[in-house]
VEXZAZA-382226 format. One record per residue: x, y, z of N, C-alpha, C in turn; residue in three letters. Coordinates in steps of 0.02 Angstrom, whole numbers, padded with zeros to 5 digits, always signed. Layout:
XYZXYZXYZALA
...
This chain:
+04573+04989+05971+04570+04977+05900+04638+04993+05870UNK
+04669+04935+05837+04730+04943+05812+04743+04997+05769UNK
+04684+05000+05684+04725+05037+05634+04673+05092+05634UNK
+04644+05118+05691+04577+05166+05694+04601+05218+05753UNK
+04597+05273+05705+04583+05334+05763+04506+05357+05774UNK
+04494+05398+05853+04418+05416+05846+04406+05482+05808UNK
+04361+05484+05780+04337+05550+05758+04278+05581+05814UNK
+04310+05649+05835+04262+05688+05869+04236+05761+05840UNK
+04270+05794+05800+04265+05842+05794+04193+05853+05746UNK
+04148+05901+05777+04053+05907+05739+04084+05927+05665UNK
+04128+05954+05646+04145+05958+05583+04145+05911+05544UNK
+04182+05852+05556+04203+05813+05531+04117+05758+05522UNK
+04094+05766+05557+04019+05715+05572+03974+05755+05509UNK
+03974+05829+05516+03929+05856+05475+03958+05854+05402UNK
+03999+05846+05402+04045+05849+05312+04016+05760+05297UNK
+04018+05712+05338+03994+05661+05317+03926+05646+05317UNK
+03872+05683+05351+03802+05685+05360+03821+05711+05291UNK
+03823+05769+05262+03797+05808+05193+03833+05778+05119UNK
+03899+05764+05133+03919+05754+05067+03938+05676+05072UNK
+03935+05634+05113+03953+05552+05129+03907+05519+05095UNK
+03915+05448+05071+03874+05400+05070+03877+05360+05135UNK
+03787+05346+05115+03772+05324+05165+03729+05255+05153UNK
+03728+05210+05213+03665+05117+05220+03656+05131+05252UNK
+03581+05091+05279+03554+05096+05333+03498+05036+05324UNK
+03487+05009+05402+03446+04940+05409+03426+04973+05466UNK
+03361+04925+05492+03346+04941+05572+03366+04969+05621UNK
+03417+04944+05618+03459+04948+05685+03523+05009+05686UNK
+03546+05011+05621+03583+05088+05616+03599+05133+05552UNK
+03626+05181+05549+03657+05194+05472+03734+05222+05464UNK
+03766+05200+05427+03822+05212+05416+03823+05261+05358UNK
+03891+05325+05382+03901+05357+05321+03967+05359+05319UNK
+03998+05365+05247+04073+05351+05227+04113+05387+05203UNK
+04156+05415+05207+04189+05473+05162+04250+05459+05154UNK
+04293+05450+05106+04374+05424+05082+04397+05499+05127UNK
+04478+05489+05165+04502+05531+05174+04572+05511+05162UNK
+04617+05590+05180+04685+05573+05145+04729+05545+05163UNK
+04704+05500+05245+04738+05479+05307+04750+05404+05256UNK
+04809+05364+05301+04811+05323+05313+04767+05261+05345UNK
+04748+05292+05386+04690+05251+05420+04638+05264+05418UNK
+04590+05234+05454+04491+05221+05475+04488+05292+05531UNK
+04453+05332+05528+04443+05345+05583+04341+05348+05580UNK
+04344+05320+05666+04279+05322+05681+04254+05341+05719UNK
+04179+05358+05712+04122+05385+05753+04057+05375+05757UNK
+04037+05378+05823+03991+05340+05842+03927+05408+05861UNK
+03888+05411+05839+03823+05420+05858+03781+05381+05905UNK
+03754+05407+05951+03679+05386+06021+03650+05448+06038UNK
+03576+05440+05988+03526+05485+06017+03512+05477+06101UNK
+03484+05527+06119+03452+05547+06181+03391+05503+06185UNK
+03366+05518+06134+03312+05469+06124+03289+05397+06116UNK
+03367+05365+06131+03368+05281+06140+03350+05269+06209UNK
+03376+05303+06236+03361+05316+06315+03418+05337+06360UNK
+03410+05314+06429+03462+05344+06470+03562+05340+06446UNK
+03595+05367+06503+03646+05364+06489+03689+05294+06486UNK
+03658+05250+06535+03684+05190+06539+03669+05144+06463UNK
+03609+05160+06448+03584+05119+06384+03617+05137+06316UNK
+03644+05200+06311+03650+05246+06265+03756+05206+06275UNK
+03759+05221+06326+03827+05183+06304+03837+05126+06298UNK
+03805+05077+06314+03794+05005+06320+03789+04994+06239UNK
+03743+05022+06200+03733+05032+06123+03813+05043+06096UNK
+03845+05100+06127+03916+05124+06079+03920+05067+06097UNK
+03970+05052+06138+04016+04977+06167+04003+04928+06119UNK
+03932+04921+06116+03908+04848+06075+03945+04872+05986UNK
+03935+04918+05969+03931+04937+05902+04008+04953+05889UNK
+04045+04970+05928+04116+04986+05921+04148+04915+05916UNK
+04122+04872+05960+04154+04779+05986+04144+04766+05909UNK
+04075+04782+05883+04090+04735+05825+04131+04762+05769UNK
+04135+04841+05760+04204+04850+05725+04261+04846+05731UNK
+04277+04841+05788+04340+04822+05829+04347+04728+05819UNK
+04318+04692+05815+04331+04628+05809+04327+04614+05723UNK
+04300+04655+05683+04323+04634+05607+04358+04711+05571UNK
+04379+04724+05610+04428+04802+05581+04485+04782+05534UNK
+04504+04722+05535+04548+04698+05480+04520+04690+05416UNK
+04447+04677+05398+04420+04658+05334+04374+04737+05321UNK
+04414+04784+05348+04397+04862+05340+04455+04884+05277UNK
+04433+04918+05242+04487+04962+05187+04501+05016+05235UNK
+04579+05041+05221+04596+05077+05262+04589+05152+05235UNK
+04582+05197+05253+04572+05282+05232+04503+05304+05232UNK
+04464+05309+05263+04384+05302+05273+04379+05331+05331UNK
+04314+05393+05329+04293+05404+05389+04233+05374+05379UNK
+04211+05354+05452+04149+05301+05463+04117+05336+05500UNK
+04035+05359+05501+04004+05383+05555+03950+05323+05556UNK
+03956+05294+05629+03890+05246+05642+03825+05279+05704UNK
+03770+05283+05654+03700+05305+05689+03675+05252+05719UNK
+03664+05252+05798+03634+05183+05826+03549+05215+05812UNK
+03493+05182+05799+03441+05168+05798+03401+05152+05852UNK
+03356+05157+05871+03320+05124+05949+03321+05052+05940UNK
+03318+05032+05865+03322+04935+05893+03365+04919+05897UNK
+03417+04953+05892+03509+04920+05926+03490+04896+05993UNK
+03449+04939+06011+03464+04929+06093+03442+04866+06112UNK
+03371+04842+06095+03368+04767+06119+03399+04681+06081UNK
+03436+04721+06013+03444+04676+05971+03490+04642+05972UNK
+03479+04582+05981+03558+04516+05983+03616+04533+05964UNK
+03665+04521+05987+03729+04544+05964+03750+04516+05891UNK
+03727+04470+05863+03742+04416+05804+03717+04431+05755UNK
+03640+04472+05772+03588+04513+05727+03611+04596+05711UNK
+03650+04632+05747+03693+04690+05750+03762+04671+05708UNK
+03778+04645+05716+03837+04612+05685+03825+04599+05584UNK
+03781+04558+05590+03756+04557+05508+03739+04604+05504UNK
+03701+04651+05517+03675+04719+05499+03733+04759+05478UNK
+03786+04774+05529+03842+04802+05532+03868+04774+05458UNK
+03874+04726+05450+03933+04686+05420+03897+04686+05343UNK
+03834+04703+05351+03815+04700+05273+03789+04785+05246UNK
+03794+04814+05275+03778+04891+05277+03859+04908+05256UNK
+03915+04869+05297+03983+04892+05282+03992+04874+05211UNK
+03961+04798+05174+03966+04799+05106+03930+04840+05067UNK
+03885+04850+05081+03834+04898+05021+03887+04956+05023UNK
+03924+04979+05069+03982+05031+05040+04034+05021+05020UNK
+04062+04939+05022+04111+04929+04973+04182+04962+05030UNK
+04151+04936+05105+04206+04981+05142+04235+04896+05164UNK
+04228+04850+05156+04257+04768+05152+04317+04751+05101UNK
+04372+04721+05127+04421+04714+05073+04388+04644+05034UNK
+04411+04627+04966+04398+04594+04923+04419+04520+04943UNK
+04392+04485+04941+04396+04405+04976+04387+04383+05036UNK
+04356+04427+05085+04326+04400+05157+04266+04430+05165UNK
């Protein structure tokens, strides 16, 4: 990811669980918090409870590809935390994608004209 660092630190996840806005559809929820960076940084959530380890990353991969392929029509200075859901896991990539992509507008985290 070009203009994205990852976020790992549980600090940084729990400051956006409590004080972030947040969307959410089926398949996941996003929460958002302006920071003083320059850039996006992001993070990914996979319960235990989607299932094994192979499935559980198969979910990130899918969910990172699609921010990673429209990260340009992202506003830059934003931390992003994405919650995968259990229906990520069987859900079309095209159907994850709109979800993604319209959960990213309800936060107004899309630049203006794409």
């Amino acid at each position: 990811m070009l203009y994205t660092v990852s976020l790992k630190d549980n600090r940084s996840f729990r400051r956006l669980y409590s004080s972030g806005k947040s969307a959410v559809s089926p398949y996941m929820a996003i929460y958002v918090k302006k920071n003083r960076l320059g850039t996006n940084r992001l993070g990914m959530t996979v319960s235990k409870k989607i299932g094994c380890a192979v499935v559980r990353n198969r979910t990130r991969r899918r969910l990172k590809e699609i921010y990673r392929t429209h990260e340009a029509a992202f506003r830059s200075g934003y931390d992003i935390v994405v919650v995968a859901r259990s229906r990520a896991v069987g859900a079309d990539f095209a159907l994850l994608t709109k979800n993604f992509l319209g959960c990213a507008g309800k936060l107004e985290l899309l630049k203006k004209g794409l």
